[in-house]
C-alpha positions as CSV (number, residue, x, y, z in Angstrom):
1,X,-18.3,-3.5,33.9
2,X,-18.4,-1.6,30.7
3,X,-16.3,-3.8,27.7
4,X,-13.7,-1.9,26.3
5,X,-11.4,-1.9,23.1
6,X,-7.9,-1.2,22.1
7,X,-6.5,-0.6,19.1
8,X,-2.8,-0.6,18.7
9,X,-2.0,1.4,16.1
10,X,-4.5,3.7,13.9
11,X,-3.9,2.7,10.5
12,X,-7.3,1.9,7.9
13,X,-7.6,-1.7,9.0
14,X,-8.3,-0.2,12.8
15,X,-10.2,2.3,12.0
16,X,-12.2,0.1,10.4
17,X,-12.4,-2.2,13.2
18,X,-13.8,1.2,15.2
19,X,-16.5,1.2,12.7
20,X,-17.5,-2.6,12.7
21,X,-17.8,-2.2,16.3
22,X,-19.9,0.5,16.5
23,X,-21.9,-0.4,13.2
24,X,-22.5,-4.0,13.8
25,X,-21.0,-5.0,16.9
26,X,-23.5,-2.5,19.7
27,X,-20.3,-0.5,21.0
28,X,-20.4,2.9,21.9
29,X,-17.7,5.3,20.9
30,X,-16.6,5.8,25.1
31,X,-16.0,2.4,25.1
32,X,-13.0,2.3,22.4
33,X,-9.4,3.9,22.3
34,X,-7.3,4.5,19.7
35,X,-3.5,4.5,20.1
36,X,-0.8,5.6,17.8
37,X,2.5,7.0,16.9
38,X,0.6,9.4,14.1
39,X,-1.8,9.8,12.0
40,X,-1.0,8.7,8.9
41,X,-0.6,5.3,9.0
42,X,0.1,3.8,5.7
43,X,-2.6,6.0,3.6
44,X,-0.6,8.9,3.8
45,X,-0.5,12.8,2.8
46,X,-0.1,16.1,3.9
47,X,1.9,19.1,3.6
48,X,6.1,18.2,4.4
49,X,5.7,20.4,7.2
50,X,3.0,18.1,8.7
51,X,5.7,14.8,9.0
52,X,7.6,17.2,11.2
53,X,7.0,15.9,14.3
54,X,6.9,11.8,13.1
55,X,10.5,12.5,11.5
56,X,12.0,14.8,13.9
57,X,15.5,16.1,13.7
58,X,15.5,14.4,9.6
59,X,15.9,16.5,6.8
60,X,13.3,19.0,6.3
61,X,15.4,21.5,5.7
62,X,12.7,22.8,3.3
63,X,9.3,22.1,5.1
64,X,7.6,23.3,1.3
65,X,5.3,21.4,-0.7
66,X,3.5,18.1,0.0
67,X,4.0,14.3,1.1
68,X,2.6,10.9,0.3
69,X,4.9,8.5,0.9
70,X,2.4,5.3,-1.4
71,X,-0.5,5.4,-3.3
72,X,-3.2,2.3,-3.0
73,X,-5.0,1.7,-6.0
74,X,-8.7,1.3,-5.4
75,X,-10.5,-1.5,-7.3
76,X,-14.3,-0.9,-7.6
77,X,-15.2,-5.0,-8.7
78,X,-13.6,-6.3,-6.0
79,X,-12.8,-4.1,-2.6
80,X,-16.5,-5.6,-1.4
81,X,-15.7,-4.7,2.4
82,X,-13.8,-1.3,1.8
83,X,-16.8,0.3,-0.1
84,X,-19.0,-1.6,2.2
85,X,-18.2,0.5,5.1
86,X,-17.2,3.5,3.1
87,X,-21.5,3.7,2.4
88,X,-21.4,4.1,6.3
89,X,-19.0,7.3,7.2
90,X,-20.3,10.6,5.7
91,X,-18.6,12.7,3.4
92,X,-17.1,16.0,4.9
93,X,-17.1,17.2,1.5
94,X,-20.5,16.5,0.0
95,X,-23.7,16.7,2.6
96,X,-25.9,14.1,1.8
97,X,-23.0,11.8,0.2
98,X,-21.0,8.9,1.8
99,X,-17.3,8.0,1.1
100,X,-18.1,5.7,-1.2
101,X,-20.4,7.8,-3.0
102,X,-17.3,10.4,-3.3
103,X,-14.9,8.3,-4.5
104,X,-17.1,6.3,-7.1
105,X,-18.8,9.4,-8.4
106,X,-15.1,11.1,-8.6
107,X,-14.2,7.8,-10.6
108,X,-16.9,7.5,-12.5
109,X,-16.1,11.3,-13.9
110,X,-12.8,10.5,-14.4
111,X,-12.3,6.9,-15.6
112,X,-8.3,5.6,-15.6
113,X,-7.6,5.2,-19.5
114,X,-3.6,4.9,-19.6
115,X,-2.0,5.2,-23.0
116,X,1.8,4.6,-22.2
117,X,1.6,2.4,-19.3
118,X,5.0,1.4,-20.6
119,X,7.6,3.4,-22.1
120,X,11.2,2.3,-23.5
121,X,13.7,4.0,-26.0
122,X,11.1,4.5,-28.8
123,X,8.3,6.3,-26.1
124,X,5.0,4.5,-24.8
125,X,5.3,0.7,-25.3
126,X,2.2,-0.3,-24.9
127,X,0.0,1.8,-26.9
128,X,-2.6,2.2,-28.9
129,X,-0.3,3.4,-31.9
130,X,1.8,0.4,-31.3
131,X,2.0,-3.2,-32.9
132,X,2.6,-4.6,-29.8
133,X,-0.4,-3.0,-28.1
134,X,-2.0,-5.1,-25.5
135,X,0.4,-7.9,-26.5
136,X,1.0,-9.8,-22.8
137,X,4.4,-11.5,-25.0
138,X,3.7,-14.3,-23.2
139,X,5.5,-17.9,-24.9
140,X,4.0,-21.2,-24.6
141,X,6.2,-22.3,-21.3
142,X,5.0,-18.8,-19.9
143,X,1.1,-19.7,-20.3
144,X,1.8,-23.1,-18.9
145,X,3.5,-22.0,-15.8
146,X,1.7,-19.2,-15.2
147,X,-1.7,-21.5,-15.6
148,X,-0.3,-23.8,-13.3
149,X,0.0,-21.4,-10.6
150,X,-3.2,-19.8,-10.6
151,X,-5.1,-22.9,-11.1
152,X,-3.3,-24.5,-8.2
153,X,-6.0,-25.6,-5.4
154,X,-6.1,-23.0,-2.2
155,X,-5.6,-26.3,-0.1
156,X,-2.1,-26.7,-1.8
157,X,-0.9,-23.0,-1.1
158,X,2.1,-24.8,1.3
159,X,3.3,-26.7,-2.1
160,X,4.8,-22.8,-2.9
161,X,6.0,-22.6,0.6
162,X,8.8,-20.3,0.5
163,X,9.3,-20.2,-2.8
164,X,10.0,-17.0,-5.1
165,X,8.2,-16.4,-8.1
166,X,11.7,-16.7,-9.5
167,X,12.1,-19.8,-8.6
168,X,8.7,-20.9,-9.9
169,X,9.0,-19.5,-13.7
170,X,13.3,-20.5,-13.0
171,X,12.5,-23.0,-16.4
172,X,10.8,-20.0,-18.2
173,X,13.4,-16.5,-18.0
174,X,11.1,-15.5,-20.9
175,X,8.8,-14.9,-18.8
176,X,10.6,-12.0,-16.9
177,X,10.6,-9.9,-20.5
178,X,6.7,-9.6,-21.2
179,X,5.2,-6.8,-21.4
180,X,2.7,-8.4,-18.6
181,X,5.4,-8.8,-16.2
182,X,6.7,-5.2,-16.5
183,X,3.1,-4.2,-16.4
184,X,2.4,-6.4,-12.7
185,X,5.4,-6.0,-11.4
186,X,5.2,-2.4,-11.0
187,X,1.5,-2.1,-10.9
188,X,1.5,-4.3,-7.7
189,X,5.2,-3.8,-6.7
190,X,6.5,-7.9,-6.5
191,X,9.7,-8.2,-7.6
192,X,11.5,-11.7,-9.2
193,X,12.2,-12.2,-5.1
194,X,8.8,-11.9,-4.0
195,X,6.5,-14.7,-3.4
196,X,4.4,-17.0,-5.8
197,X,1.8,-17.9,-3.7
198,X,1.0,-13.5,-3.5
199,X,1.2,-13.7,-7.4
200,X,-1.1,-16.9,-7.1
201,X,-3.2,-15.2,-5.1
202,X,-3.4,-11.9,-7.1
203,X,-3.7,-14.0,-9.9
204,X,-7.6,-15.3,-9.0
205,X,-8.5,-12.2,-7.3
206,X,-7.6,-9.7,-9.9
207,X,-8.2,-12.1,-12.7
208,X,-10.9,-9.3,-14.0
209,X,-8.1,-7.1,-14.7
210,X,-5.4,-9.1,-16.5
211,X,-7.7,-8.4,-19.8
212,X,-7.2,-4.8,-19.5
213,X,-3.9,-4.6,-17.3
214,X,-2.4,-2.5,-20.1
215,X,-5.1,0.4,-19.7
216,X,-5.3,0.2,-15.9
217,X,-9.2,0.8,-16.6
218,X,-10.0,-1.2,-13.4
219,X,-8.3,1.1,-11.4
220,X,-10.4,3.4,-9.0
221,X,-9.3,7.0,-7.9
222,X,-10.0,8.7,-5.3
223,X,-10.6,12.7,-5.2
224,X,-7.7,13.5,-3.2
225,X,-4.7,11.6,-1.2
226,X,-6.2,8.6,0.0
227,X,-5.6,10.4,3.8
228,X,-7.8,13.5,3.1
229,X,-10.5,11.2,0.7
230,X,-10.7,8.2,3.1
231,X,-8.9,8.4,6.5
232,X,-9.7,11.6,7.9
233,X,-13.6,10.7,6.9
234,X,-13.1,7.8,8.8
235,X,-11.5,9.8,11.9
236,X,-14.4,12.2,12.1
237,X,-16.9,9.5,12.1
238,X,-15.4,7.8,15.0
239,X,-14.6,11.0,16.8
240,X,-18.2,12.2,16.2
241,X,-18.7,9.2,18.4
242,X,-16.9,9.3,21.0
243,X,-13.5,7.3,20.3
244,X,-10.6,8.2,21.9
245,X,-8.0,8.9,20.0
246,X,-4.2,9.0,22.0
247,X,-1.6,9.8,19.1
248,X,2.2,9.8,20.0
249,X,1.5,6.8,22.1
250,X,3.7,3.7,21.4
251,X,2.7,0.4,22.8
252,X,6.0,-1.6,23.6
253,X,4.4,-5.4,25.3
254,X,1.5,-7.0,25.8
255,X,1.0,-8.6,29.1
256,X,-0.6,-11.9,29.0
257,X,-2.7,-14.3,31.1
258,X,-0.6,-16.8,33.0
259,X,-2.3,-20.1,31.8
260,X,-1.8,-24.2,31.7
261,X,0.9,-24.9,28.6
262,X,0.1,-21.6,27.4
263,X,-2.6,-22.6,25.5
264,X,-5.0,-19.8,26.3
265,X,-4.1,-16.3,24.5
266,X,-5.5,-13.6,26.8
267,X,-4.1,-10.1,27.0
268,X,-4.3,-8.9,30.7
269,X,-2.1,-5.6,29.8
270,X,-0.2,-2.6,27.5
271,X,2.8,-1.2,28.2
272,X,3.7,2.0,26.4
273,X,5.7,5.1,26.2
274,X,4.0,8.4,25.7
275,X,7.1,9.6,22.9
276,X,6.3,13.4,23.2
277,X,6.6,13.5,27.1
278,X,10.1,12.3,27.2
279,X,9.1,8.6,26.7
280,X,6.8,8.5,30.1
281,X,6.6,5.5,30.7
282,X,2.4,3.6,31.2
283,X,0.3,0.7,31.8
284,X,-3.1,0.0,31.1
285,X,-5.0,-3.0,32.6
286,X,-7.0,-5.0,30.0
287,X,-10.1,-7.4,31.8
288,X,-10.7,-10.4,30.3
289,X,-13.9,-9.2,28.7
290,X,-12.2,-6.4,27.0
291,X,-10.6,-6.5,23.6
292,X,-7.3,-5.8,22.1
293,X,-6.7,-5.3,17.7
294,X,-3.0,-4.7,17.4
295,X,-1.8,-3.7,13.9
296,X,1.1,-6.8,13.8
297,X,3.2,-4.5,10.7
298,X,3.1,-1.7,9.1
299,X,4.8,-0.9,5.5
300,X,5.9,2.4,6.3
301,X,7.4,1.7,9.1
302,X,11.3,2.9,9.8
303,X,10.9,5.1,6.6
304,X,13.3,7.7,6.5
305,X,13.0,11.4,4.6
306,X,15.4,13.5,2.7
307,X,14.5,16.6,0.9
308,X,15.4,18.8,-2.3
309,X,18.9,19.2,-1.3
310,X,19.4,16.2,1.3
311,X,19.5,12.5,0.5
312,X,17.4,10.5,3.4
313,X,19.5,8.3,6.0
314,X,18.7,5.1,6.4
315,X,16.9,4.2,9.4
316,X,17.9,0.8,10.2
317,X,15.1,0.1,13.2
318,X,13.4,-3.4,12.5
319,X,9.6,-2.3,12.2
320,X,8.0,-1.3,15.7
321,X,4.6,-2.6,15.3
322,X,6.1,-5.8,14.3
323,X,8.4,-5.9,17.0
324,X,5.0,-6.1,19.2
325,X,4.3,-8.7,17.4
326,X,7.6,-10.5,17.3
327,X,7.6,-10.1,21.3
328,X,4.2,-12.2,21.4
329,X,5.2,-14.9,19.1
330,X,8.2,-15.3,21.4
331,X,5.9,-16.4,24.1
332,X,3.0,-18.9,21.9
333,X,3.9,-20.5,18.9
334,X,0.8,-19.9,16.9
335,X,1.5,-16.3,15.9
336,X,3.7,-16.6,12.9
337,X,7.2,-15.6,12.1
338,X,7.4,-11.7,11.5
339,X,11.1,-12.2,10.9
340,X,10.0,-13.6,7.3
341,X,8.6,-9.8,6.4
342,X,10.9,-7.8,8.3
343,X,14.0,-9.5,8.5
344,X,15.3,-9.2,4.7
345,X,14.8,-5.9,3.0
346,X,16.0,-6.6,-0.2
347,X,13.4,-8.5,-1.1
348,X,10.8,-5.3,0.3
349,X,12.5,-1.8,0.3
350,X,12.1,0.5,-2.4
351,X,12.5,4.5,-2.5
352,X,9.1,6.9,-3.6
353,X,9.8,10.6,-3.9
354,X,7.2,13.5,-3.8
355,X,7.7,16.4,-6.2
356,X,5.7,19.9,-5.8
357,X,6.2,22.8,-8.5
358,X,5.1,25.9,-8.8
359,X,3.7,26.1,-12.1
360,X,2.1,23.5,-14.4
361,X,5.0,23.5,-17.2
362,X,6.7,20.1,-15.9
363,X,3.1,18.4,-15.6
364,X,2.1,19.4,-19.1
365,X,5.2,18.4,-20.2
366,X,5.2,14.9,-18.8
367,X,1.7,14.3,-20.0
368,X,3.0,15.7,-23.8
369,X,5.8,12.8,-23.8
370,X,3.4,9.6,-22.1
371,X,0.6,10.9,-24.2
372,X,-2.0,11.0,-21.2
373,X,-3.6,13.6,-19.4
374,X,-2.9,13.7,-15.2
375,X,-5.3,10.7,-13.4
376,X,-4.3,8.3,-15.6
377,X,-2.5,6.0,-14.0
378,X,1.3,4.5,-14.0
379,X,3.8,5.3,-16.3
380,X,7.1,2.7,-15.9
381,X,10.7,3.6,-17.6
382,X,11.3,-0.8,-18.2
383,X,14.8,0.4,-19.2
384,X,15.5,2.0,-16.3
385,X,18.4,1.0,-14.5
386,X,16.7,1.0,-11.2
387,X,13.2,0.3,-12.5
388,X,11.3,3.5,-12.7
389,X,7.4,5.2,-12.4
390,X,5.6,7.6,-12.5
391,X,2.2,8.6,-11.2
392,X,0.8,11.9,-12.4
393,X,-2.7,12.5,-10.1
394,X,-5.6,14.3,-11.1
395,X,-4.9,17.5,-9.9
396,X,-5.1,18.7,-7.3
397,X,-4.6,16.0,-5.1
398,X,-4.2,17.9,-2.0
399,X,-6.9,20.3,-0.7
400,X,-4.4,22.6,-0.2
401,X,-2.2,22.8,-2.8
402,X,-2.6,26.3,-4.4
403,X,-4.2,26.9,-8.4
404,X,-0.4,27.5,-9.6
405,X,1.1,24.1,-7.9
406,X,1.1,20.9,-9.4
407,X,2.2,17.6,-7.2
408,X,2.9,13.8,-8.8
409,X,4.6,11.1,-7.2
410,X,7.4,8.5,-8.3
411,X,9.2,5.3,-7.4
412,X,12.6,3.3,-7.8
413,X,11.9,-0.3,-7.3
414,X,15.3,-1.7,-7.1
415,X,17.1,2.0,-5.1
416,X,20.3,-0.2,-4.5
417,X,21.2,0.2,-8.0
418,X,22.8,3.3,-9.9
419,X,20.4,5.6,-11.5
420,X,21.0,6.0,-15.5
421,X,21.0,9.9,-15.8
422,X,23.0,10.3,-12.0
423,X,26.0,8.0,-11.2
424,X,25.0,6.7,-8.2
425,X,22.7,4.5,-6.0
426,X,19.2,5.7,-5.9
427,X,19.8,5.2,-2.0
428,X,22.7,8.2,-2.4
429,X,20.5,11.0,-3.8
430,X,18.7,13.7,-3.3
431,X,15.4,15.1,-4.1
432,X,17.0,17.0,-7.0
433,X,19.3,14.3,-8.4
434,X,15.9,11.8,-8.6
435,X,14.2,14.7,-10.6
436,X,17.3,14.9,-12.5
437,X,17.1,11.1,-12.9
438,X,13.5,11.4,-14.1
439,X,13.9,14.1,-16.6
440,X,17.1,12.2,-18.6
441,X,14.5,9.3,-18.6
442,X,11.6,11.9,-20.0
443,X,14.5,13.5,-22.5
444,X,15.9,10.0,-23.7
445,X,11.8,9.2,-24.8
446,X,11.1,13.2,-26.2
447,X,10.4,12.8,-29.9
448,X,10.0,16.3,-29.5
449,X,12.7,18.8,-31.6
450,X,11.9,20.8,-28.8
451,X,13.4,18.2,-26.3
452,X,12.3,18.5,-22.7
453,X,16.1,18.5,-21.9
454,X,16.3,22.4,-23.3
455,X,14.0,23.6,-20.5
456,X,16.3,21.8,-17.5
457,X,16.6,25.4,-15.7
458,X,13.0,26.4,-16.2
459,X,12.0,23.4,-14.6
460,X,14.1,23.7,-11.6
461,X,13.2,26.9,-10.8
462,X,10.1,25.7,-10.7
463,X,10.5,23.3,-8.0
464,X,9.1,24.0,-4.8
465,X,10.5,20.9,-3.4
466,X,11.2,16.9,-4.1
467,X,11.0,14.5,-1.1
468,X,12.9,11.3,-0.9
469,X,11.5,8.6,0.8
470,X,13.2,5.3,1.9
471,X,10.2,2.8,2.7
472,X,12.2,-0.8,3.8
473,X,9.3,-2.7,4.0
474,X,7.3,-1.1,2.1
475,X,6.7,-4.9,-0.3
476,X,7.5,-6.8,3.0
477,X,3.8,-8.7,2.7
478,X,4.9,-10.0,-0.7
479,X,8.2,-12.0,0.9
480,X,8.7,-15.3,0.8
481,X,6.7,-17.5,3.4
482,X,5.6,-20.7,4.2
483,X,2.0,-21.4,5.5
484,X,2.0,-20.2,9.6
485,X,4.4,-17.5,9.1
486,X,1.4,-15.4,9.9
487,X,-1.1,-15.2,12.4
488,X,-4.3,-15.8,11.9
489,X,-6.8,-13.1,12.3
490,X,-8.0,-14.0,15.6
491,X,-5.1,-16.9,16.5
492,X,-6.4,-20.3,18.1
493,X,-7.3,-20.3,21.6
494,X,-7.0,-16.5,21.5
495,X,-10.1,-15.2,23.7
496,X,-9.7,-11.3,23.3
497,X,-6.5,-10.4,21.0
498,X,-6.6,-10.0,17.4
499,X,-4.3,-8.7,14.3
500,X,-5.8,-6.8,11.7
501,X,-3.1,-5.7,9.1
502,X,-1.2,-7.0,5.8
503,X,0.6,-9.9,7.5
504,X,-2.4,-11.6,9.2
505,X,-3.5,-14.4,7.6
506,X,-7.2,-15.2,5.7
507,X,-8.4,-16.8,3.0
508,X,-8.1,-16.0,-1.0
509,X,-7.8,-12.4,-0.3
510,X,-4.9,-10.7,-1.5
511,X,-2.9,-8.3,1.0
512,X,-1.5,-4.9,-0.2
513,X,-5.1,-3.8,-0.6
514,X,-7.4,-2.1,1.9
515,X,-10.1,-4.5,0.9
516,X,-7.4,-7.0,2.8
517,X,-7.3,-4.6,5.9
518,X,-10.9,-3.6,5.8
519,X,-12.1,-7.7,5.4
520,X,-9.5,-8.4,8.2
521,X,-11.0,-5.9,10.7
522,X,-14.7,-7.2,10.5
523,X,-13.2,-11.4,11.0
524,X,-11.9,-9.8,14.3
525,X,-14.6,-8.2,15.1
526,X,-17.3,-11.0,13.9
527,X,-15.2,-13.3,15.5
528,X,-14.4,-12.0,19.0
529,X,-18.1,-10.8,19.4
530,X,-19.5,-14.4,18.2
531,X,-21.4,-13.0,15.5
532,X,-21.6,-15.3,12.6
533,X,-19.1,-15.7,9.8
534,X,-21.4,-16.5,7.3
535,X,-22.6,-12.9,7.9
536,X,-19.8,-11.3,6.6
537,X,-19.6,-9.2,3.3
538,X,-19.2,-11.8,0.2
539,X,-16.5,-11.5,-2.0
540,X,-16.8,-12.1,-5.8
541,X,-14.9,-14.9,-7.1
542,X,-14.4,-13.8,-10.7
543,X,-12.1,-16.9,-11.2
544,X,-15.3,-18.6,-11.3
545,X,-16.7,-16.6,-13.9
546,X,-16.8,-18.3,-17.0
547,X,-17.3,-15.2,-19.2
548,X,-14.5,-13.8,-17.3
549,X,-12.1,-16.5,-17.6
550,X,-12.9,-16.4,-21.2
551,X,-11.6,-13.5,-21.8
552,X,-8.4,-14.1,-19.5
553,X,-7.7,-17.2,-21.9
554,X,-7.9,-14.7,-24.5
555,X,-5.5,-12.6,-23.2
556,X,-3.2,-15.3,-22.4
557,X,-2.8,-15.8,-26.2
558,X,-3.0,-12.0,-27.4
């Protein structure tokens, strides 16, 4: 009998399970299947009227303009398994190329330089016209503590067991006013709540970029949406193949094997629901010798959309793929606690919105008052009530966006909290009151004479549309945990299910990257086809870098 595998969900980390198989593991295409609600996953972006069918009767009142709910920020140095694969799935917009040739060339063209990563009352904080340029403002009970952490031994990671990164710098409130904490928090989106075993973690694996955090230089773009630049590549490589791919398909249980003290984890079945065929209700048998990946969480999962004129309404579903999950740990007790990621939203939830003019005025504007050129990175309002940013793409960064229109993308990390500029909770507005929200931030920081504010009606009319975005979980990976809370990639004792996504659990890696979704998808693969660890892609370990941690020591001090 022909082996077979399942993925549950279609996100990056199981597509790139698709690939390992095929690749390095001697599957054919036929022999895999793809299921999902849709097909953006967590990489996201399209045209609004695209989302129609994965948001339904939500407002969309104006279907206009484009959609990406995230961005991921690429790292060349150290997304080893990401650009790993990438050199295996052809370009589909450069014969000859791969992925990763697109996306590094495309970098390498337009290097990230940002100039006013920070901007408060006076305009960009950290700049090069500044006295405080690349100052991190760290004190002496800052450097210790945050020393401390990061040179904490992996094998003591359950010392920080559910513990916030408040709680860990709770001697040192300093610390919460650096520049370098305004810098990572928004960069990486933790907030004081999140916890300090992530920032550990980020701490050695990013080490190479806390010298130059203030330029963003280590950040890697890609040409377009990370959708159209990496996922849709991806698609067509496995199609090309012969995957299946089943979208608007919604596994609800896995079946498994009756076995002594439950010890043995063996899917025998899926249940699903087709959603587009009034919730028809399947079954698929899984043999022993066949294979199951189940995405185990999703960050944009239960997101909920508003548009120009309509704020978004809440949609209070706990996360489906993690309720998949939640429904196995129920029955063995060595697959984690998805309560810890998806039962608390505070510490997780924050609102993006999408805006689409069209004509170039309010981009060159923007770039006039941060002093940076679109592609360069984040811009963060640290006075900002409800904390917030700005990214400004190279444009365009949809293939379809027209020569007139001009897209960027923004976030509120704390939405519960009234905006500065609009009177009320991020949550509470619409498209058009978070532009509004933006633009007293851009006019407060206008040394212009010629203030931004005197071309408010000029810039409306220019809108083609602003989409709201309520993401719940969208930092979920980052909440507080203890050591278990999640599953191991391929759990003990489990002989054909694995988890690839941001809330399995492996070593050193640091999750809200691909790198952590790619590097998950070939341990389940290695691992359920017996092929040997030790094979797998290395990682650098720039914490062991002596010139490296040089210059981190530097920068502790600068």
């Amino acid at each position: 009998m022909t082996r077979k595998a399942y993925m549950v969900g279609t996100g990056i980390g199981n597509l790139a399970a698709g690939i390992y198989l095929i690749r390095d593991g001697g599957f054919n295409g036929d022999q895999i299947t793809m299921m999902g609600l849709e097909d953006h996953g967590a990489n996201d972006g399209a045209a609004v009227k695209d989302y129609e069918n994965e948001y339904g009767n939500q407002a969309l009142s104006n279907n206009k303009g484009f959609l990406a709910k995230g961005g991921r920020m690429l790292n060349e140095e150290t997304f080893e398994n990401l650009w790993d694969v990438l050199r295996s799935v052809p370009s589909l917009d450069h014969p000859g190329q791969t992925v990763t040739d697109d996306i590094l060339n495309f970098d390498h063209a337009h290097p990230t330089h940002d100039v006013g990563r920070l901007i408060d009352h006076n305009g960009p904080r950290v700049n090069p016209g500044k006295d405080n340029y690349k100052h991190m403002q760290f004190d002496n009970k800052d450097r210790y503590l945050l020393s401390k952490l990061m040179l904490m031994p992996e094998k003591d990671e359950e010392k920080l067991n559910n513990i916030s990164i408040a709680e860990w710098f709770s001697s040192s409130p300093h610390f919460f006013t650096t520049n370098f904490w305004y810098m990572w928090q928004t960069t990486f989106a933790f907030k004081r709540a999140s916890s300090a075993v992530e920032l550990r973690r980020y701490m050695n694996r990013m080490i190479l970029e806390f010298s130059r955090i203030n330029t963003l230089e280590g950040v890697t773009r890609s040409p377009y949406n990370q959708f159209e630049s990496i996922i849709l590549p991806m698609r067509k490589y496995l199609e090309d193949r012969g995957v299946t791919f089943i979208n608007n398909r919604k596994v609800t249980d896995l079946e498994f094997k009756d076995t002594p003290l439950q010890d043995d984890i063996v899917v025998t079945g899926l249940k699903y629901e087709e959603v587009d065929n009034d919730n028809k209700e399947g079954h698929i048998d899984i043999a022993e010798n066949d294979l199951v990946f189940d995405t185990n969480g999703s960050i944009t999962d239960s997101s909920a959309i508003g548009d120009f004129n309509t704020p978004f309404k809440e949609n209070m579903d706990y996360a489906p793929s993690a309720m998949l999950w939640k429904k196995a740990a129920e029955k063995f007790y060595s697959l984690g606690n998805p309560d810890k990621f998806f039962g608390d939203r505070s510490q997780s939830e924050w609102v993006s919105f999408t805006v689409t003019t069209n004509n170039h005025f309010l981009v060159n504007e923007i770039s006039r008052i941060t002093q940076q050129e679109p592609g360069n990175a984040l811009n963060t309002w640290i006075e900002s009530t409800p904390l917030l940013s700005i990214v400004v793409h190279h444009q365009p960064h949809f293939k379809a966006q027209k020569p007139n229109e001009s897209t960027f993308w923004g976030y509120f990390m704390y939405p519960r909290r009234n905006g500065d500029y609009v009177q009320k909770p991020v949550m509470e507005m619409t498209g058009k009151e978070m532009l509004e929200e933006l633009l007293g931030n851009l006019a407060a920081t206008d040394p212009s004479k010629d203030n931004i504010k005197n071309h408010t009606e000029e810039i409306m009319d220019s809108i083609v549309n602003v989409i709201p975005v309520h993401l719940p979980y969208a930092s979920a990976m980052f909440n507080q945990r203890a050591v278990g809370d999640r599953p191991d990639v391929v759990p003990k004792h489990s002989r054909n299910l694995a988890f690839i996504s941001q809330f399995c659990e492996q070593p050193f890696d640091m999750v809200f990257t691909e790198q952590y979704s790619f590097r998950a998808a070939q341990r389940a693969v290695y691992t359920l086809l017996n092929i040997p660890l030790s094979e797998m892609t290395p990682m650098h370990h720039y914490e062991k870098d002596p010139k490296v941690m040089a210059r981190a020591t530097k920068t502790m001090f600068r």
